[in-house]
C-alpha positions as CSV (number, residue, x, y, z in Angstrom):
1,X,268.4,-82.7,32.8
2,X,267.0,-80.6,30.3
3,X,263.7,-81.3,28.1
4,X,264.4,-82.0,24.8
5,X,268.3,-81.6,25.7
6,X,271.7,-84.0,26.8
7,X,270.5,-86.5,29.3
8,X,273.9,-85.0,31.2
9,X,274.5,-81.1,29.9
10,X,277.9,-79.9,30.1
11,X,279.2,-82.8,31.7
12,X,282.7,-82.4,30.6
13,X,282.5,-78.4,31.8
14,X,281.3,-78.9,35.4
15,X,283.5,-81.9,36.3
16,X,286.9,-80.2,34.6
17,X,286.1,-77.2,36.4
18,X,285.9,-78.9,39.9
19,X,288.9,-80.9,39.3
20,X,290.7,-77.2,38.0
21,X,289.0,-75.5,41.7
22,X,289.9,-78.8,43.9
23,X,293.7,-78.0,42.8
24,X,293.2,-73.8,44.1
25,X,293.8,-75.0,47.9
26,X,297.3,-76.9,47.4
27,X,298.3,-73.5,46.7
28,X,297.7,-72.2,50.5
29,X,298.7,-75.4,51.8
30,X,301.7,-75.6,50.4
31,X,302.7,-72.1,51.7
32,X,301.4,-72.6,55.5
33,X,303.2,-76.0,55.5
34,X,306.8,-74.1,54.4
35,X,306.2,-71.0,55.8
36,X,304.9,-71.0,59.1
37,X,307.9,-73.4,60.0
38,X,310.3,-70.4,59.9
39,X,308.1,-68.6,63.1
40,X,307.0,-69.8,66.3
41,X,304.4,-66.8,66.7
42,X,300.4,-67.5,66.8
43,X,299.3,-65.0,65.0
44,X,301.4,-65.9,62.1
45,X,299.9,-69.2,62.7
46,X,296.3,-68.0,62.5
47,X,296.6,-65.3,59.8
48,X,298.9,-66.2,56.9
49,X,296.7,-69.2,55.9
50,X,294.0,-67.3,55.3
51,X,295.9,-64.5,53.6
52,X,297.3,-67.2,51.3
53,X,293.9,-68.7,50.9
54,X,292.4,-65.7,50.0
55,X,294.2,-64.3,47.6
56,X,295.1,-67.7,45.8
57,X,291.0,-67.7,45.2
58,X,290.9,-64.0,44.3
59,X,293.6,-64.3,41.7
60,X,292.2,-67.6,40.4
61,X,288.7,-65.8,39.9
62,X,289.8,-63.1,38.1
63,X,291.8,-64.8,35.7
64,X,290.7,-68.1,35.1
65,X,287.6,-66.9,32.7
66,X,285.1,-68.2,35.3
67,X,284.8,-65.5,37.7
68,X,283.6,-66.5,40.8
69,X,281.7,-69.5,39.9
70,X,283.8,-72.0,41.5
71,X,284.3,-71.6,45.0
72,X,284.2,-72.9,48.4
73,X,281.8,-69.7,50.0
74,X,278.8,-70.1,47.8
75,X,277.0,-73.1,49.6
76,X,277.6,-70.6,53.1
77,X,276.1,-67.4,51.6
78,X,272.0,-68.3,52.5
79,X,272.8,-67.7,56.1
80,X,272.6,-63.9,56.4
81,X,274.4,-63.3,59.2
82,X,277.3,-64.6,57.3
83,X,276.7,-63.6,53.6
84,X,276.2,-59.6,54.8
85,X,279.7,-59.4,55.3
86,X,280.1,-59.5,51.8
87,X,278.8,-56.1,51.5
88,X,282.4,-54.9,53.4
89,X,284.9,-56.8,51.3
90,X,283.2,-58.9,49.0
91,X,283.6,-62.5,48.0
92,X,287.3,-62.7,49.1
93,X,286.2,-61.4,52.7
94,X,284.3,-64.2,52.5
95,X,286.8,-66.7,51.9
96,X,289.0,-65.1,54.5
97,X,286.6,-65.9,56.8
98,X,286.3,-69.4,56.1
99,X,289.9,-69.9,56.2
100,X,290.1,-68.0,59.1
101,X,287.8,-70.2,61.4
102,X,289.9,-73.0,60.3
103,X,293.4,-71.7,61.7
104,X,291.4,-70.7,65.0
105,X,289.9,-74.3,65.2
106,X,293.6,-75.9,65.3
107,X,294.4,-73.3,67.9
108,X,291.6,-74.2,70.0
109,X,293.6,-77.0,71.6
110,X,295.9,-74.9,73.2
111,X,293.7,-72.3,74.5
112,X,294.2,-72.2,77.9
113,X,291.3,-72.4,79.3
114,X,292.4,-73.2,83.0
115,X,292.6,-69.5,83.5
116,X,288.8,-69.2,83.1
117,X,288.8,-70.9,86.2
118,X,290.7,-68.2,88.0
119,X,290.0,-64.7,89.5
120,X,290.3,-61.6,87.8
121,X,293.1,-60.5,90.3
122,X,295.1,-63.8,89.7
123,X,298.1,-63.7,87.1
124,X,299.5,-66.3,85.3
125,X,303.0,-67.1,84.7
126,X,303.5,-66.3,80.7
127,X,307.4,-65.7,79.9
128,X,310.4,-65.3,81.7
129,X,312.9,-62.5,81.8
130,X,316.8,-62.5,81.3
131,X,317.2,-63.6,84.6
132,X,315.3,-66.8,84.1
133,X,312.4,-65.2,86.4
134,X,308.9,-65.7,85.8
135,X,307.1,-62.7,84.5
136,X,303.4,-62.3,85.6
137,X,300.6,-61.2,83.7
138,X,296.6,-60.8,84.5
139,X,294.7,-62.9,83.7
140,X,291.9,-61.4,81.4
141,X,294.9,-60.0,79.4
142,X,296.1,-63.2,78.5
143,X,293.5,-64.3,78.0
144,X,292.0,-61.6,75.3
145,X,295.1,-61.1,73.7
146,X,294.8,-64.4,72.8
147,X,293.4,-65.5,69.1
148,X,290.5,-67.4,69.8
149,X,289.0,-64.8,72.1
150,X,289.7,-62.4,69.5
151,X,287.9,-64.0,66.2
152,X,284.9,-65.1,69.0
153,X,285.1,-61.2,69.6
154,X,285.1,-59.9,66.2
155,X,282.6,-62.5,64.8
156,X,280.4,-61.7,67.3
157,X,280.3,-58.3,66.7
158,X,280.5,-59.0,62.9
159,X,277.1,-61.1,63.4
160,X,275.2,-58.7,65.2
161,X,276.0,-56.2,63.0
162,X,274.9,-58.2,60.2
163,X,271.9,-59.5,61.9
164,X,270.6,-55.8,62.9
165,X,270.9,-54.9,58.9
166,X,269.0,-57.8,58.2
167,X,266.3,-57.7,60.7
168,X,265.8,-53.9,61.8
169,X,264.6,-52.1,58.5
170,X,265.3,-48.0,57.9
171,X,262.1,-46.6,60.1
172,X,260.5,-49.8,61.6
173,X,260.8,-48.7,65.3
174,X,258.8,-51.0,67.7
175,X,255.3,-50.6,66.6
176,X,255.8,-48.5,63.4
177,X,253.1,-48.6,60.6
178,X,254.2,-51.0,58.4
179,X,253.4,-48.0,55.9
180,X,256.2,-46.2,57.7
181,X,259.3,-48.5,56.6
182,X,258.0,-51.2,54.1
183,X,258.6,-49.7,50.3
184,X,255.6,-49.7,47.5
185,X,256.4,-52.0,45.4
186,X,255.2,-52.0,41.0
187,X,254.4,-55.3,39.2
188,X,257.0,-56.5,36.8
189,X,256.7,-59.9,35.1
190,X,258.7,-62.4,33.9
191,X,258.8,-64.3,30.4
192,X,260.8,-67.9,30.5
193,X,261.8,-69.2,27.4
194,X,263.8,-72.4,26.4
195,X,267.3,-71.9,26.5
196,X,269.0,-74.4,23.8
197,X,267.3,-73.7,20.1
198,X,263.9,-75.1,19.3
199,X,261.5,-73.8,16.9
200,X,259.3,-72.2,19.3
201,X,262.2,-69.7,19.6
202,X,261.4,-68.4,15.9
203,X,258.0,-67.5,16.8
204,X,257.8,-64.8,17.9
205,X,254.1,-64.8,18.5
206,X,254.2,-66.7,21.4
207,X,256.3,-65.3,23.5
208,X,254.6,-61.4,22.6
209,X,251.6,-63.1,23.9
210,X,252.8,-64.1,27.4
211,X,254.0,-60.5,27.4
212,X,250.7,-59.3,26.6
213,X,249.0,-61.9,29.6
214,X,251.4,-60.3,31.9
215,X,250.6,-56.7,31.0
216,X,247.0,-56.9,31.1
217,X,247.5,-58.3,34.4
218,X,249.2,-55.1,35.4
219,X,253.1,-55.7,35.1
220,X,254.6,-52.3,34.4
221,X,257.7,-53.9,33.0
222,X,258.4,-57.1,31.2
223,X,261.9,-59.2,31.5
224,X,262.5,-61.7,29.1
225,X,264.9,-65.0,30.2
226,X,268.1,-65.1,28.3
227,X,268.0,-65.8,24.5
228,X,264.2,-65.8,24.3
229,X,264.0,-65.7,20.7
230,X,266.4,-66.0,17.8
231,X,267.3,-63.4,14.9
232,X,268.7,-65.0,11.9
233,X,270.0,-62.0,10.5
234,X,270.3,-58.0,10.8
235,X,267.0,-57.9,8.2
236,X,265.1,-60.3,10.8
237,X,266.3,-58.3,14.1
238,X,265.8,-55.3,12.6
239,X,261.6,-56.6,12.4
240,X,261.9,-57.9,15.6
241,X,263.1,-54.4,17.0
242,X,260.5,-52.8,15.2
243,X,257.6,-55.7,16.5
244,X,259.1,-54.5,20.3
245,X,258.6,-51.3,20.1
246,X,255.2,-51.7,19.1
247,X,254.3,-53.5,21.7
248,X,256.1,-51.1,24.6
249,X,254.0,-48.1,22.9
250,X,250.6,-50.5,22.9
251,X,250.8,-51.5,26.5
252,X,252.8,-48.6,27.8
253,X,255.7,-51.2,29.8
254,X,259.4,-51.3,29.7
255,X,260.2,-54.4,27.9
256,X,263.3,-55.8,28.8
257,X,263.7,-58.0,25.1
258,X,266.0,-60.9,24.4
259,X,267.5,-62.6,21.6
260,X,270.3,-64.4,20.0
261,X,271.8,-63.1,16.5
262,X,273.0,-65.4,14.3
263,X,274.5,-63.2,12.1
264,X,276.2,-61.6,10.5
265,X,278.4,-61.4,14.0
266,X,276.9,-63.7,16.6
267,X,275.6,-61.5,20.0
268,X,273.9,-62.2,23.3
269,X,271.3,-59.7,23.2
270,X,269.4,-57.5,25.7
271,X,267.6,-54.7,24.6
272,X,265.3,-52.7,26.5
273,X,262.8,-50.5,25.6
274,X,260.7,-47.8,27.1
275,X,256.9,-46.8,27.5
276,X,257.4,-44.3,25.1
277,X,259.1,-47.0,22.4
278,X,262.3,-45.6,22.7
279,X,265.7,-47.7,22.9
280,X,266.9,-47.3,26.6
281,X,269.5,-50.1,26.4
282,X,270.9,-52.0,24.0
283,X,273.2,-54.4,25.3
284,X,275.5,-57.4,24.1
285,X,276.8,-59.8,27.1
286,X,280.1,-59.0,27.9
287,X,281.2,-62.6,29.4
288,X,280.0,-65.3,27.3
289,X,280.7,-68.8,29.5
290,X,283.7,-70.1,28.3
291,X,283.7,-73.1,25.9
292,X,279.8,-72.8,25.6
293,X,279.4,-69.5,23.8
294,X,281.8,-68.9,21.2
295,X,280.2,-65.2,20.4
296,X,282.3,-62.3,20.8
297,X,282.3,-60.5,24.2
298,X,280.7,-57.2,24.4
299,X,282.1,-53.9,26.1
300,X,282.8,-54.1,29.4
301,X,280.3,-51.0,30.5
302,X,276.6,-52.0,32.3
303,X,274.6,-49.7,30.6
304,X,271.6,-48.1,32.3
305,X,268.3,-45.7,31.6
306,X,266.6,-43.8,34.5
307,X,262.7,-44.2,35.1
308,X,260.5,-42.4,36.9
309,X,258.5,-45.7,37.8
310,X,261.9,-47.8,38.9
311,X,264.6,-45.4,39.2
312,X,267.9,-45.7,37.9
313,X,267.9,-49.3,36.0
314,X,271.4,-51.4,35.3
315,X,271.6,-54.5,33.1
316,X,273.5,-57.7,32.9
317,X,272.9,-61.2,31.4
318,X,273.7,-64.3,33.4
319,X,277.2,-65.2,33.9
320,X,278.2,-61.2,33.5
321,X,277.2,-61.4,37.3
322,X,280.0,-63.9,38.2
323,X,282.7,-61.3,37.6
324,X,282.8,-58.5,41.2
325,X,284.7,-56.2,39.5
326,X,282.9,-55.8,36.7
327,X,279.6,-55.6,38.3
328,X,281.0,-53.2,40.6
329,X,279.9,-50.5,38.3
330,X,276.5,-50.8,39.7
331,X,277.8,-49.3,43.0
332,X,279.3,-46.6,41.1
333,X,277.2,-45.9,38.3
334,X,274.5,-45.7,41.8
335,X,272.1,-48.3,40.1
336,X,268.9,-48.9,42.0
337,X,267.4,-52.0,39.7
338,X,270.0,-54.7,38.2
339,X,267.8,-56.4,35.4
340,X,269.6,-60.0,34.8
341,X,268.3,-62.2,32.2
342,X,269.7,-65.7,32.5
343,X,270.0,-69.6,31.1
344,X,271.3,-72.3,33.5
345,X,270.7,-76.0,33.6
346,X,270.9,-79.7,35.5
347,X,271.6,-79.3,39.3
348,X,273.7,-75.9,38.7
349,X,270.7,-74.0,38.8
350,X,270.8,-72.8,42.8
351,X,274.6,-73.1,43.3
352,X,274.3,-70.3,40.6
353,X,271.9,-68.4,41.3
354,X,273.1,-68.2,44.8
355,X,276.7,-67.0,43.8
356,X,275.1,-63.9,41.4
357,X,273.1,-63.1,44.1
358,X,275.6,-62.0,46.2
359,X,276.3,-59.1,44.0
360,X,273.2,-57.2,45.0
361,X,274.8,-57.9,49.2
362,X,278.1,-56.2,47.8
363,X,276.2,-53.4,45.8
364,X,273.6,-52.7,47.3
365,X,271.1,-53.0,44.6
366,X,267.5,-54.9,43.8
367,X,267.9,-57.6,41.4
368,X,265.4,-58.9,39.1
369,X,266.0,-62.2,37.7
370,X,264.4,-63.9,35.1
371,X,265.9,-67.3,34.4
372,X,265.1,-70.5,32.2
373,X,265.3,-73.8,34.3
374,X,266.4,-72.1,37.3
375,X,265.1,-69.4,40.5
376,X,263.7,-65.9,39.5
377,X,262.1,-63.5,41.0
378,X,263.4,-60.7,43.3
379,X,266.9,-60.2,45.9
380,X,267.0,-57.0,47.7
381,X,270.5,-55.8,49.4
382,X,269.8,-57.8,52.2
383,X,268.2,-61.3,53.0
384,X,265.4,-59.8,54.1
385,X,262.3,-61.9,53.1
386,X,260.1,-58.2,53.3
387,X,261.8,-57.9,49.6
388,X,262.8,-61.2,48.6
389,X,260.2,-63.0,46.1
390,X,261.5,-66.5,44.4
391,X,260.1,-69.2,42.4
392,X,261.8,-71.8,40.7
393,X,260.4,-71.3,36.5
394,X,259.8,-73.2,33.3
395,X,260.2,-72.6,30.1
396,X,256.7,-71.2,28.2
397,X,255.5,-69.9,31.4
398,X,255.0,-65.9,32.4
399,X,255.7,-65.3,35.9
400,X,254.4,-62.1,38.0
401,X,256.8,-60.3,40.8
402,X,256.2,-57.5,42.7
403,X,259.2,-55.5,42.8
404,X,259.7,-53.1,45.6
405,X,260.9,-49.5,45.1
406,X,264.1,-48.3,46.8
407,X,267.1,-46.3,46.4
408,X,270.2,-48.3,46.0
409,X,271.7,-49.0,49.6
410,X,275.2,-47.4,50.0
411,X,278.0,-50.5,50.6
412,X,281.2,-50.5,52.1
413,X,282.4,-52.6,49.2
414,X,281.0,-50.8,46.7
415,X,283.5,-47.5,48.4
416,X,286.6,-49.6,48.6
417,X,285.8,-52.4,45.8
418,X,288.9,-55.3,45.7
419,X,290.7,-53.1,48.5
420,X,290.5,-56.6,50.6
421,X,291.3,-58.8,48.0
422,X,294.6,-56.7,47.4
423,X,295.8,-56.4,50.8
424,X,295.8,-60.2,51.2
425,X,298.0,-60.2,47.9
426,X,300.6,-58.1,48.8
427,X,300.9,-60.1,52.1
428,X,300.9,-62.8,50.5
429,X,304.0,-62.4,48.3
430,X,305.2,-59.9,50.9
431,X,305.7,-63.1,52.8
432,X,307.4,-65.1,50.0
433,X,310.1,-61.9,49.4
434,X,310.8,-62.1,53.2
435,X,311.1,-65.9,53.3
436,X,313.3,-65.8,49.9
437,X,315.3,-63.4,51.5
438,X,315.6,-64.9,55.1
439,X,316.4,-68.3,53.2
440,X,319.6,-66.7,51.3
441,X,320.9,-64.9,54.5
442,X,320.9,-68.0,56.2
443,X,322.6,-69.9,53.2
444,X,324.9,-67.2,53.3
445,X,325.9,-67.5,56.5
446,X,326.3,-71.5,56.7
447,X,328.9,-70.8,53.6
């Protein structure tokens, strides 16, 4: 619940939408019921479900206006060894992986594990020739050819892989210097403001104060939470602008400034400014949440501004950060800092915040997140806790961070982008071609 707000916000939104997701998976299930009747083979068995799966989730995200907000992967994604593989093939690799340990789990039953019980030298009967004569095999290659030995193989090997990134940080051999591998980090703040309209929101004094508090506590840069303040007009932003870049020059800081204008064309606004008072960023969110913002959208281009205290700085606002393929500009545009303003409410908070997180795994960037009724604070590329600072904030509070300095970390995602998510497409309808076609050569031939 929010104060002052609906005893039950968006209602309506969140329990359509899981009724619109809980539909996704018929998709899937449908297709392995018809499908894998036509083939006898195991891998079939164990890899066109979660080809299906996958890309019936991919192609749902990226065109249902929702991005990646509903899904089945986001309560898995806090345990690192698992939420790191992200940063190879993104979300969908994710859901591939889930589906994945599902068809392996129905296989499990018929894994033969009698032959564990065997010698290496001993073979096992496996097939028979034309003759009607058994034809031997050894053991062990029956064994690992078989599917469950190979996904305990590959997600072993995907674990420790993930687990060693986590752990084992650039330079921190056994007794290192902490000095040696842990970055110098430069206090940033946090503003919260309320995120439905109150009056508050149209005085601006208050919330140029808490910026003040948190500069003369040393915060080198100051990130306001999504729609701080309100601008009536292009007269009233206009002053507001102008009161901004005051400030910036007054307490030398990068103010990170938002606001929502009324008028004369309603915007989501994010405009940052520099030491200096100079406009680094002005930026209008480019996916408002469907149903709930009516504004117009804003170009679909993350703007950035390099700084000598940060390095190269990227921006988004809230539920921009729910869309991969958009934010996927970060790995190209090589952004170190993603700044991300945002508004969430009731219990949706964490599952949120947790689903935009995982764009800093896939990109490889720091993200600083100011948010009103909801976690901020700092995700690095990893799950690391040396960079990871959270709190859970309240509106007409000021929150200090230290944010640690680091160049972006190069991602295999952010080289190959969807790549995954396509591949398990074209299988996917691939499959159906060859089924159509397999279905009309046999009706074909009974005629």
């Amino acid at each position: 619940m929010v104060e002052g707000g609906p005893k039950f916000p968006k209602a309506l939104l969140i329990f359509s939408s899981s009724f619109v997701l809980n539909w996704v998976p018929f998709i899937p299930f449908t297709a392995d019921r018809y499908l894998v009747q036509q083939t006898n083979c195991i891998w079939t068995r164990v890899l066109f479900f979660p080809c299906v799966w996958t890309a019936s989730f991919y192609l749902f995200q990226k065109y249902c206006g929702l991005g990646d907000y509903l899904t089945f992967t986001t309560p898995l994604i806090t345990w690192p060894e698992f939420g790191l593989a992200a940063s190879l093939g993104g979300r969908s690799f994710l859901d591939f992986l889930t589906a994945l340990f599902g068809t392996v789990l129905v296989e499990l039953p018929d894994y033969p594990f009698h032959l564990l019980k065997r010698g290496q030298d001993t073979v096992a009967a496996t097939d028979y020739d034309d003759q009607g004569k058994p034809v031997y095999k050894n053991t062990c290659s029956s064994l690992l050819k078989h599917p469950v030995t190979a996904y305990i193989l590959f997600m072993f090997a995907l674990y420790t892989y993930n687990g060693a990134r986590n752990n084992i940080l650039p330079g921190s051999m056994f007794q290192a210097p902490q000095s040696a591998y842990i970055p110098k980090s430069v206090p940033v703040s946090c503003v919260v403001s309320y995120g439905h309209d109150v009056p508050d929101k149209l005085n601006y004094d208050i919330w140029f104060n808490k910026s003040a508090h948190t500069a003369e506590a040393g915060s080198k840069l100051v990130l306001w939470s999504e729609v701080a303040v309100v601008a009536t007009d292009a007269k009233e932003e206009s002053l507001l602008l102008q009161r901004a870049k005051e400030f910036a020059i007054k307490h030398k800081v990068y103010l990170a400034m938002t606001y929502h204008l009324l008028g004369p064309v309603e915007k989501n606004k994010l405009v940052v400014f520099t030491k200096e008072g100079d406009i680094g960023i002005d930026y209008n969110k480019a996916h408002p949440v469907p149903t709930v913002e009516m504004q117009p959208p804003g170009e679909l281009i993350i703007p950035y501004i390099d700084t000598e205290e940060f390095g190269r700085i990227g921006v988004s606002i809230c539920f921009d950060m729910n869309y991969p393929e958009f934010m996927l500009q970060a790995s190209k545009l090589n952004i170190d800092v993603m700044l991300q303003p945002a508004w969430s409410w009731g219990p949706v908070t964490i599952y949120h915040t947790q689903s935009e997180r995982l764009r800093a795994i896939e990109n490889g960037f720091t993200l600083f997140r100011c948010t009103t009724y909801g976690l901020s604070g700092i995700y690095g590329p990893t799950y690391n806790v040396v960079y990871d600072q959270v709190v859970a904030t309240y509106p007409a509070e000021s929150y200090l961070f230290y944010l640690p300095i680091r160049k972006r970390v190069a991602t295999l995602y952010g080289y190959i982008g969807d790549s995954f998510s396509y591949l398990t497409v074209f299988i996917t309808f691939t499959a159906f071609i060859l089924f159509i076609r397999q279905k009309y050569k046999s009706n074909r031939l009974s005629i």
